[in-house]
SEDOFI-860166 format. One record per atom (N, C-alpha, C): residue number from 1; residue in one letter; atom name; x negated, y, z negated. Coordinates in steps of 0.2 Angstrom, whole numbers, plus 5000, padded with zeros to 4 digits. Layout:
N
<r NUM,A,CA,<X,Y,Z>>
...
end
This chain:
89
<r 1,X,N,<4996,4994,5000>>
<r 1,X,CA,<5000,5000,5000>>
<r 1,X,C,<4996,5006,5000>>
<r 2,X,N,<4998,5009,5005>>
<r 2,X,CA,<4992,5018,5006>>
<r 2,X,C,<4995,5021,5000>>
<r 3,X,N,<4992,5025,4996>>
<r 3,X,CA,<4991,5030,4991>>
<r 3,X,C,<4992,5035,4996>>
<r 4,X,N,<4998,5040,4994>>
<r 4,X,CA,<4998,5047,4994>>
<r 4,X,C,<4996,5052,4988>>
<r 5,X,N,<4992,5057,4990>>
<r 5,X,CA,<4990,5063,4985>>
<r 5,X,C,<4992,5066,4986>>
<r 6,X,N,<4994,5074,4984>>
<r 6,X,CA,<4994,5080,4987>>
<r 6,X,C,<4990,5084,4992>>
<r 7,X,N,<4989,5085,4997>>
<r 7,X,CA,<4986,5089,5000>>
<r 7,X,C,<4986,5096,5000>>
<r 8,X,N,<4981,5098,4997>>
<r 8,X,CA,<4981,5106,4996>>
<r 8,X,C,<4978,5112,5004>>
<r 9,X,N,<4975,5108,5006>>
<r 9,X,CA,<4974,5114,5010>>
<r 9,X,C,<4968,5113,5014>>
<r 10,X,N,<4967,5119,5017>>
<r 10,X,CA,<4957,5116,5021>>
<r 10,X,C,<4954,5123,5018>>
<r 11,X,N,<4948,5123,5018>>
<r 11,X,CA,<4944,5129,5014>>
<r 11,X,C,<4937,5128,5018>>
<r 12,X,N,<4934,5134,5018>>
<r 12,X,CA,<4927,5136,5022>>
<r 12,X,C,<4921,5132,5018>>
<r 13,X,N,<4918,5132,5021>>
<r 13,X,CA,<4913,5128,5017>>
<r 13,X,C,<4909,5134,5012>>
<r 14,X,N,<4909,5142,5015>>
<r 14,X,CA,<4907,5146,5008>>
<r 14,X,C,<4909,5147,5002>>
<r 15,X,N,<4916,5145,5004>>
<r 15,X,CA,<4920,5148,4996>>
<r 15,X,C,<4918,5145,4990>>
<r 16,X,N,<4916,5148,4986>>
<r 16,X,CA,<4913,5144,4978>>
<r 16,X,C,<4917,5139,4975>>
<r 17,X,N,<4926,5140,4977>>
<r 17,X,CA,<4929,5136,4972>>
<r 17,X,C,<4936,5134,4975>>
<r 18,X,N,<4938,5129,4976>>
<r 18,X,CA,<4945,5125,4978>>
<r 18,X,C,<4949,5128,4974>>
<r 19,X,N,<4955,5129,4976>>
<r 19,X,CA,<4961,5132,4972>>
<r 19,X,C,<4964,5126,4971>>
<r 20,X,N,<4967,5123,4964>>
<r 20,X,CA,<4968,5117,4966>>
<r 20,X,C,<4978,5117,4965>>
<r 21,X,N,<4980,5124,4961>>
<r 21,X,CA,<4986,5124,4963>>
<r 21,X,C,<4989,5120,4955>>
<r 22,X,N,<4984,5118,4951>>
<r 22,X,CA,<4984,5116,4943>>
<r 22,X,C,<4984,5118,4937>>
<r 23,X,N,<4988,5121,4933>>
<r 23,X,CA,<4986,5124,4929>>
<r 23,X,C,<4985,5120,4922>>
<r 24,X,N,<4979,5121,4919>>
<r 24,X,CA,<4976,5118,4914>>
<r 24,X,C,<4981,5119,4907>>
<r 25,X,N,<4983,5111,4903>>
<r 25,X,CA,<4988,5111,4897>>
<r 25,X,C,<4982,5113,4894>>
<r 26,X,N,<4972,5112,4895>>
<r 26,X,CA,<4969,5111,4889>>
<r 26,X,C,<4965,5115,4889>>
<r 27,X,N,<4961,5116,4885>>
<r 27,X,CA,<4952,5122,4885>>
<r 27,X,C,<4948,5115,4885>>
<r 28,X,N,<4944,5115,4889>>
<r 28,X,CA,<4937,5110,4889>>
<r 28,X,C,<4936,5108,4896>>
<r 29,X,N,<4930,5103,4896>>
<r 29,X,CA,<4927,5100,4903>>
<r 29,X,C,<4933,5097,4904>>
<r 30,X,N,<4931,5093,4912>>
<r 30,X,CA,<4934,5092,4917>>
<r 30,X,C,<4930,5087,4920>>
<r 31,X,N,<4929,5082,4923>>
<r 31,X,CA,<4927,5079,4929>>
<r 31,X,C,<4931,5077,4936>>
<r 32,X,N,<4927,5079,4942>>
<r 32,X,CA,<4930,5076,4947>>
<r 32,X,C,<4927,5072,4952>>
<r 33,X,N,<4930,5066,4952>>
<r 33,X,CA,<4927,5060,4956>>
<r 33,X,C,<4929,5058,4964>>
<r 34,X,N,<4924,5058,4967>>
<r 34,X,CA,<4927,5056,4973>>
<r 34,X,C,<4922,5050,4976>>
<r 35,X,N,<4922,5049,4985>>
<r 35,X,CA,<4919,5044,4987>>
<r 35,X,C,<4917,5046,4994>>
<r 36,X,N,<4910,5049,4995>>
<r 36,X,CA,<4909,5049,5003>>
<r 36,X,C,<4902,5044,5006>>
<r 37,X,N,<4908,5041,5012>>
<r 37,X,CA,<4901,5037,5015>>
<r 37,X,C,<4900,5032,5010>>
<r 38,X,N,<4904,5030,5005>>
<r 38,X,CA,<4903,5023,5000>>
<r 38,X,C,<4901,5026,4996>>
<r 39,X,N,<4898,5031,4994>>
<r 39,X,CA,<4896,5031,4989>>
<r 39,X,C,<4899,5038,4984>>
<r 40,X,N,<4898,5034,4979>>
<r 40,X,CA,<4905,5037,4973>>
<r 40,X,C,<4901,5046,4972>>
<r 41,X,N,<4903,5050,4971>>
<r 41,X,CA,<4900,5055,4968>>
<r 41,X,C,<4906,5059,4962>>
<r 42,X,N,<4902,5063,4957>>
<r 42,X,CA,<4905,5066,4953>>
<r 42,X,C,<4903,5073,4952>>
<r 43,X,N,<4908,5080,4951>>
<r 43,X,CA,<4907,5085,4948>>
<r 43,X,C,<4910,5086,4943>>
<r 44,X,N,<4907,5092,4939>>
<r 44,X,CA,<4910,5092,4932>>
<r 44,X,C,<4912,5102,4932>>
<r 45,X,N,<4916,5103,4928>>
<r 45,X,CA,<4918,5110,4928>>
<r 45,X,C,<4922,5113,4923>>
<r 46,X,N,<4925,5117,4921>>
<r 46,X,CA,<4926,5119,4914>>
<r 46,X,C,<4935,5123,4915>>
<r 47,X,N,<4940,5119,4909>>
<r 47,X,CA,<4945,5123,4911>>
<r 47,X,C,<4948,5128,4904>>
<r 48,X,N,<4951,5132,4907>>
<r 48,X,CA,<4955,5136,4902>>
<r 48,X,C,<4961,5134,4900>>
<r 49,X,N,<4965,5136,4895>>
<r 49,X,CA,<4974,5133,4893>>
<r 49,X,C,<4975,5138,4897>>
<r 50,X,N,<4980,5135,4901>>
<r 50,X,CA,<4986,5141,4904>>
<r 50,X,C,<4982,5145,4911>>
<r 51,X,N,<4976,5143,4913>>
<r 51,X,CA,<4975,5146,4919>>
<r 51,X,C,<4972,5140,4923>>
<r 52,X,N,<4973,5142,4930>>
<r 52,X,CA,<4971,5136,4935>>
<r 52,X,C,<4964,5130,4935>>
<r 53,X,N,<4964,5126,4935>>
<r 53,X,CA,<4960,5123,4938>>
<r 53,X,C,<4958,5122,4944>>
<r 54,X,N,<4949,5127,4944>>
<r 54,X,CA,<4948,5128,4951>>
<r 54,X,C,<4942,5123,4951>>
<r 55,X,N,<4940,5120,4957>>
<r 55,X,CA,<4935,5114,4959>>
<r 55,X,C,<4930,5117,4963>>
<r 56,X,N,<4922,5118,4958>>
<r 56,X,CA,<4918,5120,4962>>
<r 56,X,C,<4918,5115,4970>>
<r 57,X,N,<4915,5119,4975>>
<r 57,X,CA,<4914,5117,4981>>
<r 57,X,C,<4909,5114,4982>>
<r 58,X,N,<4906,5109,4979>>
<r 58,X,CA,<4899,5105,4979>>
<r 58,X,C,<4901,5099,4985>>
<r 59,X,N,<4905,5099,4989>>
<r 59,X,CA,<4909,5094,4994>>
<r 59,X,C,<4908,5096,5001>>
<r 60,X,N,<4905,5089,5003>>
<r 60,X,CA,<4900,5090,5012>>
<r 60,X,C,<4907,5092,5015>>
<r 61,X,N,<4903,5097,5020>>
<r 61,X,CA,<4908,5101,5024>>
<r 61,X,C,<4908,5096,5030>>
<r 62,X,N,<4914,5097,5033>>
<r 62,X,CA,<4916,5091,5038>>
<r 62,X,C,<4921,5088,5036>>
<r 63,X,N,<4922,5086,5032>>
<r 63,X,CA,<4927,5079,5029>>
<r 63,X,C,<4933,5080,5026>>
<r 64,X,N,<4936,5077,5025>>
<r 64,X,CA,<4943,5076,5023>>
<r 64,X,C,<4938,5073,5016>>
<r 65,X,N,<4941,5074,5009>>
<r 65,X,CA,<4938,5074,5004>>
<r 65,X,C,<4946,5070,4998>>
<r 66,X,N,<4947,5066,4997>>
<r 66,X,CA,<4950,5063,4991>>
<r 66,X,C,<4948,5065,4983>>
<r 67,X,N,<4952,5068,4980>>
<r 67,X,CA,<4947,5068,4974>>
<r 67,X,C,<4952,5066,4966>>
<r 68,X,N,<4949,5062,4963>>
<r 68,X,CA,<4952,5062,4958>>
<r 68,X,C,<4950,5067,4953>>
<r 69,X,N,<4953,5069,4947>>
<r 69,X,CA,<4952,5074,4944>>
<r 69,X,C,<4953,5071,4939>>
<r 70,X,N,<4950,5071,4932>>
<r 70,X,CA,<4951,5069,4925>>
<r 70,X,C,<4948,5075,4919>>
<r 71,X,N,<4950,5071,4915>>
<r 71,X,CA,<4949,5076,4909>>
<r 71,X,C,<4941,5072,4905>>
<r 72,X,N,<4938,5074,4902>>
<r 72,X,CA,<4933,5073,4899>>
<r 72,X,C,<4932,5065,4896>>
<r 73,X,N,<4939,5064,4895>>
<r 73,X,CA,<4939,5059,4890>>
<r 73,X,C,<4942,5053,4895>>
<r 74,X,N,<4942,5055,4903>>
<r 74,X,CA,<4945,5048,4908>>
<r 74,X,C,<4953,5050,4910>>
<r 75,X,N,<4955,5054,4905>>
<r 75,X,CA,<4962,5056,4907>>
<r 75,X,C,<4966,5057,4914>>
<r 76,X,N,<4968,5054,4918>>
<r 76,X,CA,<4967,5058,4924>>
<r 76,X,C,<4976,5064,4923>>
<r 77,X,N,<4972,5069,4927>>
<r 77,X,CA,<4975,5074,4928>>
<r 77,X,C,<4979,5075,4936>>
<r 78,X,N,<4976,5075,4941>>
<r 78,X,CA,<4979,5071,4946>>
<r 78,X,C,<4975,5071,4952>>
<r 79,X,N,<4977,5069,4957>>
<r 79,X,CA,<4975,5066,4963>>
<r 79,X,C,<4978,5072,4967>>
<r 80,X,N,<4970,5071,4973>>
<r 80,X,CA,<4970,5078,4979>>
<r 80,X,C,<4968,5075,4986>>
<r 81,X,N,<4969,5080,4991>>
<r 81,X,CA,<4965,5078,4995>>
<r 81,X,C,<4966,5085,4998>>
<r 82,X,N,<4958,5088,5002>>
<r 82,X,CA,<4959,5093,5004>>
<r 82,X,C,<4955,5091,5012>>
<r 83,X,N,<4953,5098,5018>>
<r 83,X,CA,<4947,5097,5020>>
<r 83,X,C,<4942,5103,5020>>
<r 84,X,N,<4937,5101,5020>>
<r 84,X,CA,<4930,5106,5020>>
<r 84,X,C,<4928,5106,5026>>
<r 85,X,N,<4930,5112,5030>>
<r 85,X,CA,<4928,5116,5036>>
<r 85,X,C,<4920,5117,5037>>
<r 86,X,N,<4915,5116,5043>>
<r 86,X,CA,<4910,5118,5043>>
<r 86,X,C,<4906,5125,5043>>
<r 87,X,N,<4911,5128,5044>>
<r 87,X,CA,<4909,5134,5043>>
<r 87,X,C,<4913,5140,5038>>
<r 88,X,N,<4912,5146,5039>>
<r 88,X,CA,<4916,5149,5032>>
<r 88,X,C,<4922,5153,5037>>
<r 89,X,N,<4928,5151,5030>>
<r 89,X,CA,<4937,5155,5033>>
<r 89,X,C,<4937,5160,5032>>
end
């Protein structure tokens, strides 16, 4: 069975931070795990109560990008998918 995410949108490859359209219930870190080319990678990033959680752009431009989002402790928060454009929008 295909998994569906949300798809938020496509973003330039300069912009420093993915909107991800989340707003954070907690204060503290964050992790974001994905998988390119097989191999798993993970960022980490810091959220506020009551304001967005935005997703530094540490993610290879080109690609269609899956990502789960969790909270410090494995919690998942939720699932996305965006794409990262080669150039800047």
């Amino acid at each position: 069975m295909l998994k569906c995410d949300d798809f938020i949108g496509c973003f330039g490859s300069c912009e420093k931070d993915i909107s991800s359209g989340i707003t954070s219930d907690f204060t503290g870190d964050f992790i974001v795990e994905y998988e390119f080319n097989g191999v798993k990678k993970t960022i980490s990033g810091n959220a506020t109560e009551g304001q967005e959680i935005k997703l530094p752009n540490e993610f290879i431009p080109g690609a269609i990008h899956r990502v789960l989002i969790m909270k410090s402790d494995k919690t998942k928060i939720k699932s996305l998918s965006f794409k990262i454009y080669n150039q800047c929008l």
